[in-house]
RODO-2510 file (C-alpha; in nm, 4 decimals, decimal comma):
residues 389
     n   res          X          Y          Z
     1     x     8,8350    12,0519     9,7787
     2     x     8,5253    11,8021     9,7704
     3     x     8,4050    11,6670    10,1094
     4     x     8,4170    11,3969    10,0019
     5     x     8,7950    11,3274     9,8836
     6     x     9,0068    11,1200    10,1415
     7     x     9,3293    11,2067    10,2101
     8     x     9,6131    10,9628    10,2497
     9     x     9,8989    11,0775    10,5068
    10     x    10,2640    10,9719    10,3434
    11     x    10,4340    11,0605    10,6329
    12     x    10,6192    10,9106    10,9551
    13     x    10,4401    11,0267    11,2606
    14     x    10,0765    11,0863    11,2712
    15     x     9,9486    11,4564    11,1915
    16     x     9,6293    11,6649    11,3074
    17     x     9,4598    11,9236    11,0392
    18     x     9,1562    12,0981    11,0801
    19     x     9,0682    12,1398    10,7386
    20     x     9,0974    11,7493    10,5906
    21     x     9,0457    11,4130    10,7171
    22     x     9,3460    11,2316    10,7740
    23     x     9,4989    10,9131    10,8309
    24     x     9,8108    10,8900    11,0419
    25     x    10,1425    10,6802    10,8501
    26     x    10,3295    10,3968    11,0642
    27     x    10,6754    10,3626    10,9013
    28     x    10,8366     9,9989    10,8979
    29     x    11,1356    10,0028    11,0635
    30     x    11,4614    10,0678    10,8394
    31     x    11,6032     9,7935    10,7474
    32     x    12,0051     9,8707    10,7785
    33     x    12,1535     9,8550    10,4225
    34     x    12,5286     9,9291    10,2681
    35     x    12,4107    10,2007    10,0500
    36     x    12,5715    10,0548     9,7684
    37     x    12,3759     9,7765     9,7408
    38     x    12,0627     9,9715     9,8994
    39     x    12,0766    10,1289     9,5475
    40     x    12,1712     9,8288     9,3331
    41     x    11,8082     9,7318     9,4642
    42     x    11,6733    10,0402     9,2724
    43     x    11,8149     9,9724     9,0256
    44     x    11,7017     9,5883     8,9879
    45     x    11,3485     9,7323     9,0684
    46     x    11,3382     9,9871     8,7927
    47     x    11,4589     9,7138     8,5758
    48     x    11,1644     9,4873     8,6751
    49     x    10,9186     9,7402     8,6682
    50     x    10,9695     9,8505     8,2857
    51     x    11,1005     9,5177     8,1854
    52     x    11,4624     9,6611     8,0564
    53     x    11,8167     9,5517     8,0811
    54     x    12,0637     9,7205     8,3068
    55     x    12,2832     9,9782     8,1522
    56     x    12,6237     9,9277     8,0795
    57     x    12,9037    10,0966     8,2496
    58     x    13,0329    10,4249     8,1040
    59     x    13,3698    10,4270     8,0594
    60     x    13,5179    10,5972     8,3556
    61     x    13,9383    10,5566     8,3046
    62     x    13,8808    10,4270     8,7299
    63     x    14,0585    10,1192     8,8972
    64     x    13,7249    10,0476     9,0581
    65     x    13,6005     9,6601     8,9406
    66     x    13,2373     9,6656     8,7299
    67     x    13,1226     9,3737     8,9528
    68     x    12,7983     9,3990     9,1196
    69     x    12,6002     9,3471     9,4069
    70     x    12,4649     9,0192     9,4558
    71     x    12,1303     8,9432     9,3651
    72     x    11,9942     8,7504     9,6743
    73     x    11,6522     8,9264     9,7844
    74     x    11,7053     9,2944     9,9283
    75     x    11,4513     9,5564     9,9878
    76     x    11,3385     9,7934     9,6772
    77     x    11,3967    10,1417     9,7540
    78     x    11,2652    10,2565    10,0748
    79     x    11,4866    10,3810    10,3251
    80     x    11,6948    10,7380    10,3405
    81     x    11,3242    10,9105    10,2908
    82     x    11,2648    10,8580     9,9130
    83     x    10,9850    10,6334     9,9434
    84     x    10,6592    10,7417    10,0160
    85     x    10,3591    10,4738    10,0729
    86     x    10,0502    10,4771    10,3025
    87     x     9,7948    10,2845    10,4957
    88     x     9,5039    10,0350    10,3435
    89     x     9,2801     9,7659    10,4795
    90     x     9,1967     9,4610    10,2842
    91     x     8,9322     9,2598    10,4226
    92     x     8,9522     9,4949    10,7641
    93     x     9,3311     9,3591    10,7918
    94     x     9,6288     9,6479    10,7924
    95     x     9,8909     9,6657    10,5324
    96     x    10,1427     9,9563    10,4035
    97     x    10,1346    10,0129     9,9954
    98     x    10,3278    10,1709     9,7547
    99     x    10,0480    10,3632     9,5783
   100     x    10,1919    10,3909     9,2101
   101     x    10,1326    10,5695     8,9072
   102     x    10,3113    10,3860     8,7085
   103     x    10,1433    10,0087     8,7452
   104     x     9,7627     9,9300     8,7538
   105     x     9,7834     9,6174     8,9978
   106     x     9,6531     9,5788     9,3644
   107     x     9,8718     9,2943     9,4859
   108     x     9,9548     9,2190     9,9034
   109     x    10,1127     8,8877    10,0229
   110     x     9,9231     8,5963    10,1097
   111     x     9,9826     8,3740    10,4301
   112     x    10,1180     8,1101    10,2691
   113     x    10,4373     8,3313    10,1603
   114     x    10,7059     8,2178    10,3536
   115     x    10,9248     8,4705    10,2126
   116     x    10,6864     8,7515    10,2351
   117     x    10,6424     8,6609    10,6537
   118     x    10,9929     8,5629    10,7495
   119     x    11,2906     8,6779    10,5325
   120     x    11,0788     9,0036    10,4499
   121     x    10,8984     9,1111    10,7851
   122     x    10,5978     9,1897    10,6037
   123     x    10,2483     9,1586    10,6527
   124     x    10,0202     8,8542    10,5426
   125     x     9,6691     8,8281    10,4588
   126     x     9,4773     8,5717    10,6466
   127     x     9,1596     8,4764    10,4083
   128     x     9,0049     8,3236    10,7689
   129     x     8,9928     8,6523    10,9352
   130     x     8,7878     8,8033    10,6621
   131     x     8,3863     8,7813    10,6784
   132     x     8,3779     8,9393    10,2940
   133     x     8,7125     8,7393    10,1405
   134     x     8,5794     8,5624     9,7936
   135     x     8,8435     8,3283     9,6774
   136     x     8,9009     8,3151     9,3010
   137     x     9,1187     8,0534     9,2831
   138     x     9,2514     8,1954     8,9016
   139     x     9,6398     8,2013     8,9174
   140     x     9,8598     8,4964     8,8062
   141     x    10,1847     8,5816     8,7676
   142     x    10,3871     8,9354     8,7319
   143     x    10,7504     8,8912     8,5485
   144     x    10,9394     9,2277     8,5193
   145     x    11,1836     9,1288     8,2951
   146     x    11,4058     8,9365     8,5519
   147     x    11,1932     8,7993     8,8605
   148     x    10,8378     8,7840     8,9604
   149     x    10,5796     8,7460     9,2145
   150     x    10,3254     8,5162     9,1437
   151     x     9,9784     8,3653     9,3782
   152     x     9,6263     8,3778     9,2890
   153     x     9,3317     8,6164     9,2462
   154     x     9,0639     8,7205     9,5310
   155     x     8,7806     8,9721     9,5756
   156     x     8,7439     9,1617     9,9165
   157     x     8,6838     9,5246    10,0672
   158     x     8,9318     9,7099    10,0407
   159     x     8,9102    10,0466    10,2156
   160     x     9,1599    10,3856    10,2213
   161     x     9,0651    10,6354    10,4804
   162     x     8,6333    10,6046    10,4412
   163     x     8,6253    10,5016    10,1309
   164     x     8,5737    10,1288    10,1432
   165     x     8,5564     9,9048     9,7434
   166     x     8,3451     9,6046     9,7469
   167     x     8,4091     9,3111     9,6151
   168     x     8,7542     9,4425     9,4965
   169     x     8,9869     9,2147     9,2828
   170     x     9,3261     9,1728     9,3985
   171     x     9,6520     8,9420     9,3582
   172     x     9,7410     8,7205     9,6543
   173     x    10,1167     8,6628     9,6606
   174     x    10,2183     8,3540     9,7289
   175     x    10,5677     8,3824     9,5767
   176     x    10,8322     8,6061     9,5348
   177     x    11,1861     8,6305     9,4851
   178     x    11,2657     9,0284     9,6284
   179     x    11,1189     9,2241     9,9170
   180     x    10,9794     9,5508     9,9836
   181     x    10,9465     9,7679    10,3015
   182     x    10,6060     9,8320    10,2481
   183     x    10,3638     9,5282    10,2073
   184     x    10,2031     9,5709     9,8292
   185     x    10,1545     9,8046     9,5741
   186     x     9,8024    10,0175     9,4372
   187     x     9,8298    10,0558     9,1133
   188     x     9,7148    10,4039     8,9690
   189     x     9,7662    10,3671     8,5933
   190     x     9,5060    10,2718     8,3255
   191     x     9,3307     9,9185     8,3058
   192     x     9,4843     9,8433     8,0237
   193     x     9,7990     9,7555     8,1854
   194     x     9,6797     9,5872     8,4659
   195     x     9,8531     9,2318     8,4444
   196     x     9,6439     9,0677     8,7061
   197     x     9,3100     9,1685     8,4272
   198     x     9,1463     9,3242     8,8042
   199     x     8,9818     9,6389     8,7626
   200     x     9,1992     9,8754     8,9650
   201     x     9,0705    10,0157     9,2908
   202     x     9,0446    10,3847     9,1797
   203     x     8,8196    10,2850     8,8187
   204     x     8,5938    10,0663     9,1119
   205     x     8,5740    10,3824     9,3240
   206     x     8,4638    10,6292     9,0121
   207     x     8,2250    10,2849     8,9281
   208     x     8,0779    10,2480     9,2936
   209     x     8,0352    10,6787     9,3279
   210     x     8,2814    10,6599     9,6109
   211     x     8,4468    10,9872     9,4537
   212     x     8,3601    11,3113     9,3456
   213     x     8,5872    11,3606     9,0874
   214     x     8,7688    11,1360     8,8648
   215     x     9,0760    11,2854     8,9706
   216     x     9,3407    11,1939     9,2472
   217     x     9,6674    11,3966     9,3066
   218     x    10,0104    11,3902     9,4704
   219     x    10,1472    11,6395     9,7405
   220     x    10,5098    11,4963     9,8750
   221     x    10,6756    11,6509    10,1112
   222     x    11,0740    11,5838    10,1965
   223     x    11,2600    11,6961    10,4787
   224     x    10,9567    11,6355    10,7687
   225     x    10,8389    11,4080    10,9471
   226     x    10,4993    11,4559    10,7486
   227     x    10,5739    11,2812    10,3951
   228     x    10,2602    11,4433    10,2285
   229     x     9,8920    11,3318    10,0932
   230     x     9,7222    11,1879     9,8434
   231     x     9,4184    11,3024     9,7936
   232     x     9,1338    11,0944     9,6154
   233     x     8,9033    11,2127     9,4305
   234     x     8,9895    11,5383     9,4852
   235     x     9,2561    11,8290     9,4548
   236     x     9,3377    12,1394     9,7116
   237     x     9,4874    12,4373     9,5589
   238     x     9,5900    12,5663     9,8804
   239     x     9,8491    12,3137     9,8649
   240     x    10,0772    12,4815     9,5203
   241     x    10,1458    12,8158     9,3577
   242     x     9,9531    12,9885     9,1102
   243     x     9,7708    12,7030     8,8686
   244     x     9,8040    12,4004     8,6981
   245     x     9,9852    12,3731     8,3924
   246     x     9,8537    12,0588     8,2254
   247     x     9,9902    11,8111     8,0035
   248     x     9,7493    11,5407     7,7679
   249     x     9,8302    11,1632     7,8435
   250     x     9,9485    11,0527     7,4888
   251     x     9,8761    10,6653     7,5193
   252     x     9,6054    10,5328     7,8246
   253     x     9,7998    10,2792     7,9392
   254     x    10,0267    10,4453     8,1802
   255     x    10,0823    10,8254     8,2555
   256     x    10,2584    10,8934     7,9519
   257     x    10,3010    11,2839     7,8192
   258     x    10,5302    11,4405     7,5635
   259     x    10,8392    11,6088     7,7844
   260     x    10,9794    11,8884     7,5963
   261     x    11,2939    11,9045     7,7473
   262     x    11,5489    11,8374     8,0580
   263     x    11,8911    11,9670     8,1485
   264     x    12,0676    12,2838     8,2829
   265     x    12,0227    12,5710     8,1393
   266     x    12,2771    12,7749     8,3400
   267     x    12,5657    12,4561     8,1859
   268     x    12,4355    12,4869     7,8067
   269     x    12,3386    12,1079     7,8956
   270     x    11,9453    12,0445     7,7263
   271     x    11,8472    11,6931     7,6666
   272     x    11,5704    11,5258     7,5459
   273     x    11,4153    11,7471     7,2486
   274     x    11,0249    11,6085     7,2868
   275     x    11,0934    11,2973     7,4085
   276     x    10,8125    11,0666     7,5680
   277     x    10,8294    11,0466     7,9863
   278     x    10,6000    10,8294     8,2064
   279     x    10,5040    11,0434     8,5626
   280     x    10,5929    10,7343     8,8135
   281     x    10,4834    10,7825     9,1615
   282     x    10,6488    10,4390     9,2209
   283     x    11,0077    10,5805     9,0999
   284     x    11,2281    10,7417     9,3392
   285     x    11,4451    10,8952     9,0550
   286     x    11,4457    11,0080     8,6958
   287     x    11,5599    10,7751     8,4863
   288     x    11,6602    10,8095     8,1316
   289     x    11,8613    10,6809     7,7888
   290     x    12,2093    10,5832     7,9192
   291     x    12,3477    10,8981     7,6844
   292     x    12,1263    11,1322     7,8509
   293     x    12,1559    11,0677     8,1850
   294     x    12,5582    11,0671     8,1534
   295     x    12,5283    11,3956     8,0222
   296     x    12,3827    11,5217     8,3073
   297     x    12,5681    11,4184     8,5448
   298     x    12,9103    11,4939     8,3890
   299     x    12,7599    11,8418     8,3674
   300     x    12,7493    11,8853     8,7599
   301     x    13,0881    11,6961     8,8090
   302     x    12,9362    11,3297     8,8757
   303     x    13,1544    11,0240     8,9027
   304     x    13,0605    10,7000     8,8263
   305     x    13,1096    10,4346     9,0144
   306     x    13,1132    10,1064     8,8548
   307     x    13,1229     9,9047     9,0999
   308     x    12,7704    10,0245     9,2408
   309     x    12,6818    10,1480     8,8660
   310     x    12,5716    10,4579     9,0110
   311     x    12,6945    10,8394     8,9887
   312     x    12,8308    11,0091     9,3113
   313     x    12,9340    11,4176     9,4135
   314     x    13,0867    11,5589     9,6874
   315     x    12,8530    11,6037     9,9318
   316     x    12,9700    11,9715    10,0101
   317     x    12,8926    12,0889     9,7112
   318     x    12,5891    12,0352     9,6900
   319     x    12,4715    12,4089     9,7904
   320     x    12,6312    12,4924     9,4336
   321     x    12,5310    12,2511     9,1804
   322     x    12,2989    12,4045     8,9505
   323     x    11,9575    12,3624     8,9368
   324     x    11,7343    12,1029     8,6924
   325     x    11,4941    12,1967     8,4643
   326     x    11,2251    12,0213     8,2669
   327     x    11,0023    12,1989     7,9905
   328     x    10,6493    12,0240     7,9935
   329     x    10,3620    12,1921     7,8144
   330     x    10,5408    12,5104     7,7169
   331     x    10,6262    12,5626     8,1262
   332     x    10,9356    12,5441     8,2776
   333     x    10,9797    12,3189     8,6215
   334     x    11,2478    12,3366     8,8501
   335     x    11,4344    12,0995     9,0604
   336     x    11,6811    12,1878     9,3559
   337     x    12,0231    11,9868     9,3883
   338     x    11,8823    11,9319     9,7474
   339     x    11,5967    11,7168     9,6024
   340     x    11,7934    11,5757     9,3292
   341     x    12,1039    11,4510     9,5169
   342     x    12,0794    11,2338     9,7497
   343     x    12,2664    11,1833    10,1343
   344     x    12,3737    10,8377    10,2525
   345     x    12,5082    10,6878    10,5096
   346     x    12,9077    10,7247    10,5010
   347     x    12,9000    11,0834    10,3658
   348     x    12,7790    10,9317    10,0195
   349     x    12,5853    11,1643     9,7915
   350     x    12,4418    11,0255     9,4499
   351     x    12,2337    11,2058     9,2407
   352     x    11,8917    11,1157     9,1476
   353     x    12,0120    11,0449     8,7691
   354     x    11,9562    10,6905     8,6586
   355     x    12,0700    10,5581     8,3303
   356     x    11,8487    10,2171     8,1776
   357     x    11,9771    10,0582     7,8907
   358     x    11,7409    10,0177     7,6174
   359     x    11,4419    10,2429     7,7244
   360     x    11,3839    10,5509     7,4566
   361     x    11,1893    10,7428     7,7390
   362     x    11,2140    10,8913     8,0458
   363     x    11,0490    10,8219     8,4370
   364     x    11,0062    11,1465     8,6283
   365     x    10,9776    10,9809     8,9249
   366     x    10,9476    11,1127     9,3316
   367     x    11,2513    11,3728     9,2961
   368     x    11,0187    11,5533     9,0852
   369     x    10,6938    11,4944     9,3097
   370     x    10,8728    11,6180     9,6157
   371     x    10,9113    11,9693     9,4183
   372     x    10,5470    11,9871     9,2551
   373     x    10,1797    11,9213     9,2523
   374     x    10,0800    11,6519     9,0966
   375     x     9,6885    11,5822     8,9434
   376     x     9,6276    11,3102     8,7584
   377     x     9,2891    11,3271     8,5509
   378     x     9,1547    11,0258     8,4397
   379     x     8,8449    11,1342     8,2398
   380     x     9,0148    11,4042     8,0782
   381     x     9,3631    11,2254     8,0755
   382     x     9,5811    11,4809     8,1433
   383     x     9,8260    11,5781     8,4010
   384     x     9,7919    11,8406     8,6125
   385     x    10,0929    12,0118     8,7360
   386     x    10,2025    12,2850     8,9730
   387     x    10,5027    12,4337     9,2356
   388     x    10,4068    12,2712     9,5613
   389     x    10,4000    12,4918     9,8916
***
């Protein structure tokens, strides 16, 4: 691995390794959820993200009523372990962010975001505490297909581990209408989709030589207190199996590659013959056409309940539900049932199978990170992936 890569703990409790530099995670406290409508969140935010409809109901022959969850501001999708986020500065002040793959954006919330400070719990940025805050003064505004957070643009330092960007551009939220249990989101997707028109933070560190490589890659963990790194600028083989198999980015825009297929082979159950999938660091799940995704969970014995519009299984059987496999690049990738279902509170288990209504694609999102190593090259634009130790 470079010297020069920093690596970004994901985890709960700081960690000590001789052979990398690394920064120690604070969690925010769990926020107490019903899980139903702890997943109705994900759901909401998956819609926002992409900018897609929610699916309809599959007809189930249940009593259960299709109502949902109200929509009054709830947290995103952090609690139960399948979020991962880590530490930043901006303008030397501490905040938690979702770094994600799947949006190009730097955004935190401003001071002057009443619902960011008080109904959220999150941290605000003070613009008087910073010796190197610019203000910009240009409004923006991020609408993901229902909601939207909205402030205006700034330039500051904004530093991961040692690496510190200058005169970064970044969104200052001023107004939103959900929370999150980290603070903000790093985008890690291509410029192109950047909504706030800001250069993202990891094209300024290739532009300011603050990295090696043009490369950054995933290494989730599950199961431990230590959620895993990301490593910038940088890759560490001693952290997967064998090599990388990699995949070509078909449109720079966001992490976009040509899946060959996804299903179980051992249930004559393959979906998806070379369909397009997005690699989403900011999606817990995978999440696919409504058909698809019903498939696949009828073929391990999912039920769906409609009044949560999501699929459960018996937690005890977990241990024999078969396991997932997606073809990418001529390779075949694996998925447990332990990192594709998912334990609530109440003896709930869903699976990690989300339907969208209207999206042709697919978003492998952290169900598939927690299983494999993930490198995302930007000046070759491919992906880079591997079994993870």
């Amino acid at each position: 691995m470079n010297p020069r890569a920093v690596i970004l703990l994901l985890c709960a409790f700081g960690c000590v390794s001789d052979a990398f530099h690394r920064i120690a995670m604070q969690r925010h406290r769990q926020r107490k959820l019903p899980h139903a409508r702890h997943l109705w969140a994900s759901r909401k935010h998956i819609r926002r993200k992409f900018g897609v409809t929610a699916a309809a109901a599959p007809q189930s022959g249940g009593s259960s009523t299709n109502s949902a969850p109200s929509e009054a501001i709830e947290p995103l999708f952090n609690a139960y372990e399948t979020q991962f986020y880590g530490p930043c500065l901006v303008g030397n002040q501490p905040f938690t962010l979702q770094f994600d793959t799947g949006s190009s954006d730097l955004w935190i919330p401003n001071a002057n975001c009443t619902t960011c400070a008080k109904t959220c719990d999150n941290s605000v940025f003070q613009a008087a505490k910073s010796k190197s805050f610019v203000a910009n003064g240009t409004a923006f505004k991020i609408t993901y297909g229902i909601g939207e957070v909205s402030g205006v643009l700034a330039t500051d330092t904004v530093s991961i581990g040692q690496i510190s960007i200058k005169n970064q551009g970044f969104g200052l939220v001023s107004q939103t209408d959900t929370c999150s249990s980290f603070d903000g989101v790093l985008g890690l997707a291509y410029p192109a989709v950047a909504l706030t028109r800001q250069k993202p933070p990891f094209y300024q560190m290739i532009e300011q030589k603050l990295v090696d490589q043009p490369i950054f890659s995933f290494h989730l963990k599950s199961n431990t207190t230590d959620g895993g790194s990301l490593i910038l600028g940088g890759s560490n083989s001693s952290l997967y199996h064998g090599s990388l198999t990699h995949v070509n980015v078909t449109e720079q825009k966001l992490w976009k590659f040509t899946m060959d297929y996804i299903g179980f082979p051992s249930r004559k159950c393959r979906r998806c013959n070379g369909c397009n999938a997005i690699m989403d660091s900011g999606t817990s799940l995978l999440v696919g056409p409504t058909e698809d995704i019903t498939q696949l969970n009828r073929k391990i014995g999912a039920k769906y309940n409609t009044t949560n519009g999501l699929w459960e299984v018996q937690c005890a059987r977990i241990k024999y539900l078969p396991v997932l496999e997606l073809g990418i690049a001529g390779k075949k990738f694996h998925v447990r049932p332990q990192e594709y279902i998912i334990a609530y509170e109440d003896n709930v288990c869903i699976t990690g199978f989300m339907d969208l209504a209207g999206i042709n694609f697919w978003i492998i999102g952290d169900v598939f990170f927690r299983e494999h190593y993930l490198l995302f090259d930007v000046e070759q634009n491919r992906i880079g992936i591997a079994v993870a130790k």
